[in-house]
C-alpha positions in Angstrom: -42.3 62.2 -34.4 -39.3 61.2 -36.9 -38.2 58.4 -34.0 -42.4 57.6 -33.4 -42.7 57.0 -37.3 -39.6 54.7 -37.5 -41.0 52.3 -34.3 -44.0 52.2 -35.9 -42.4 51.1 -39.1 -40.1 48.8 -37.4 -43.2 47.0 -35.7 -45.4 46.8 -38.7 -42.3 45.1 -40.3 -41.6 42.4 -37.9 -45.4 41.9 -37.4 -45.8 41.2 -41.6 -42.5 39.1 -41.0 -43.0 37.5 -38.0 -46.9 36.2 -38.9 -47.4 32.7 -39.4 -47.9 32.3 -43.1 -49.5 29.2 -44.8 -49.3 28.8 -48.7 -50.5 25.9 -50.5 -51.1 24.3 -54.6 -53.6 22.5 -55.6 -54.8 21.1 -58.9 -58.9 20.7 -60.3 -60.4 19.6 -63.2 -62.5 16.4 -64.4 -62.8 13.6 -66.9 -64.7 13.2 -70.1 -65.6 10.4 -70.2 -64.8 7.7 -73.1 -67.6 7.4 -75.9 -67.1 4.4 -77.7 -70.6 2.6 -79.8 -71.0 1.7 -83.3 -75.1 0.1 -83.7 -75.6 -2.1 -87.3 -78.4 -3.3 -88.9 -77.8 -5.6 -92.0 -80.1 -5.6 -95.1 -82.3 -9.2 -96.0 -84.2 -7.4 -99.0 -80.9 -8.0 -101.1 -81.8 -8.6 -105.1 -80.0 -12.0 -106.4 -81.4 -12.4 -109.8 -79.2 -10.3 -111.3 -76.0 -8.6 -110.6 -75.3 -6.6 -107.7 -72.8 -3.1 -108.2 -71.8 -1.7 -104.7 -75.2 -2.4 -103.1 -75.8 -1.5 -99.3 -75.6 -4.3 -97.6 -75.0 -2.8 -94.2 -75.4 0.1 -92.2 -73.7 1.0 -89.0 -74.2 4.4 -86.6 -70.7 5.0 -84.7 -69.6 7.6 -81.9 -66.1 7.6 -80.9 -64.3 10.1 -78.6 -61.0 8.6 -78.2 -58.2 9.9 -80.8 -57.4 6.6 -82.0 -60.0 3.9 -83.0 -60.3 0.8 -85.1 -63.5 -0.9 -86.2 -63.2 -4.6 -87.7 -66.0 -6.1 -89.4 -65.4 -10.4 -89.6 -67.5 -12.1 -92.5 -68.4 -15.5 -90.9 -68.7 -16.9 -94.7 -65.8 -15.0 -95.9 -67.2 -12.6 -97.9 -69.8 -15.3 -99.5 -73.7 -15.2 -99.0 -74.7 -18.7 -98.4 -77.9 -20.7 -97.9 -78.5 -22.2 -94.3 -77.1 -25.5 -95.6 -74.0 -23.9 -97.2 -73.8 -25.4 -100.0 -75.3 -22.8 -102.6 -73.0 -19.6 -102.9 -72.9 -16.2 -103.9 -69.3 -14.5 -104.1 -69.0 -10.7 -102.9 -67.0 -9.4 -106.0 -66.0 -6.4 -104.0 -66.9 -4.2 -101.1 -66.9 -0.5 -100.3 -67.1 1.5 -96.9 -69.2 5.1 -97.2 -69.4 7.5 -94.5 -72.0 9.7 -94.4 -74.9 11.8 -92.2 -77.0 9.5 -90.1 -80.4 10.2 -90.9 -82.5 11.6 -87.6 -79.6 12.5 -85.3 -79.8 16.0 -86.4 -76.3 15.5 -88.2 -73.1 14.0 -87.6 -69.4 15.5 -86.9 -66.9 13.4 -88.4 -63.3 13.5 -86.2 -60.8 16.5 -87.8 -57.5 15.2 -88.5 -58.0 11.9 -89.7 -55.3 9.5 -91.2 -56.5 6.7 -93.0 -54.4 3.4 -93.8 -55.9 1.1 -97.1 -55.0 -2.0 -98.1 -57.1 -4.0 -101.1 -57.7 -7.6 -100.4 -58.0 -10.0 -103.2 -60.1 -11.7 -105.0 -63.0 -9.5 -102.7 -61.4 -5.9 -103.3 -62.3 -4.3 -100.7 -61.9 -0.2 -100.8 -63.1 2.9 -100.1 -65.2 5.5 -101.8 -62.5 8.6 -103.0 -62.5 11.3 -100.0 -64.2 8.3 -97.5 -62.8 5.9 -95.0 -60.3 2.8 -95.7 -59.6 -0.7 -94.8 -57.3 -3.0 -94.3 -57.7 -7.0 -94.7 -58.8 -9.2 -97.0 -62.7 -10.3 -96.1 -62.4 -13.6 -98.2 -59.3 -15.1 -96.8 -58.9 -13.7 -93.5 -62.4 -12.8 -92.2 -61.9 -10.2 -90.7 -61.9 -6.0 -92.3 -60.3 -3.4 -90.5 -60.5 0.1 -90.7 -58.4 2.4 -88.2 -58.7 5.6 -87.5 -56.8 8.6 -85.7 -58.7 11.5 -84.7 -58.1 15.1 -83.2 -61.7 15.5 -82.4 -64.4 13.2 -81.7 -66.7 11.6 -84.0 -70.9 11.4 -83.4 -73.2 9.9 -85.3 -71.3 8.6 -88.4 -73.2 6.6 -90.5 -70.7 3.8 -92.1 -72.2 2.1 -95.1 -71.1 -1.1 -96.6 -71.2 -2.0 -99.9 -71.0 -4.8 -101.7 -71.1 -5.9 -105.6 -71.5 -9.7 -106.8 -72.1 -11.1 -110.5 -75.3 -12.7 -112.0 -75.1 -16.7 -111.2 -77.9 -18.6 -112.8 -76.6 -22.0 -111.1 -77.6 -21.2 -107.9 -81.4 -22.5 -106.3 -83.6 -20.4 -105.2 -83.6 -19.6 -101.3 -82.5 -17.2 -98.7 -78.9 -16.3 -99.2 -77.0 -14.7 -96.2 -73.8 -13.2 -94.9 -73.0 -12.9 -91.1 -71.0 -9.8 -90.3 -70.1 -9.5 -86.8 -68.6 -6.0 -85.8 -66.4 -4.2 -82.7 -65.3 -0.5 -82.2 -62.3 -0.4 -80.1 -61.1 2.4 -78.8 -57.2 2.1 -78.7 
């Protein structure tokens, strides 16, 4: 039996051994998938008569997944709300971006780990509320305000306000005044 024990060993051995074995690796998983929109609507109910102090002019809904993001904001007057002729002109004194819960989304999650850059531009300063987001660029010289973002988590739903302040001119004629403000989110 000792011998019978030690043949049936041996065989189970080289049978284990001697089998054909197949291994493989493999890798799964997915995408998510980028989220990048930003939605404005501009305000024409703006009060000229008198002096504006960091009035909204503009409010923008923006969703962005990607951990670094810039949004620029060009002034096609430069800052300046003009008649349709251009001729008549009222200066934005300065400019301020808010961010803030967008009102019938059920909330918004501003991105964790943000890093902000600011810059003021002159003579429109342009800056940010204490605590809110930052921009760089000069609206009244270059055009064009940019604010950049980096992000460890997304953002949904932030509603981004613009402000804007302007003095009292009683030179101007009475009409519609306007500034057009065309606006990207670019995921980088």
């Amino acid at each position: 039996m000792n011998t019978l024990k030690k043949v049936a060993i041996a065989l189970t051995v080289v049978a284990v051994m001697g089998a054909p074995t197949i291994a493989g690796e493999m890798e799964t998983g997915g995408n998510v998938p980028l989220i990048n929109t930003i939605v404005g609507v501009g305000t024409l109910s703006l009060d000229f008569s008198g002096p504006g102090n960091l009035v909204n002019i503009a409010t923008f809904i923006m969703s962005c997944n990607d951990a670094n993001f810039h949004v620029n904001w060009t002034f096609a007057n430069l800052a300046k709300f003009k008649t349709a002729n251009g001729l008549q002109v009222i200066p934005m004194t300065a400019m301020q971006i808010v961010e803030g819960m967008a009102t019938g989304t059920g909330g918004y999650i501003a991105g964790t780990g943000l890093l902000r850059t600011w810059i003021a531009g002159h003579p429109v300063t342009v800056f940010a509320a204490p605590g809110d987001a930052s921009l760089t660029g000069n609206a009244s010289v270059a055009g064009t305000v940019t604010w950049t973002d980096v992000q460890s988590t997304a953002t949904v739903n932030d509603q981004i306000r613009l402000n804007a302040s302007w003095n009292t001119s009683n030179t101007v004629l009475y009409g519609l005044y306007t500034e057009q403000i065309t606006f990207v989110c670019v995921a980088d």
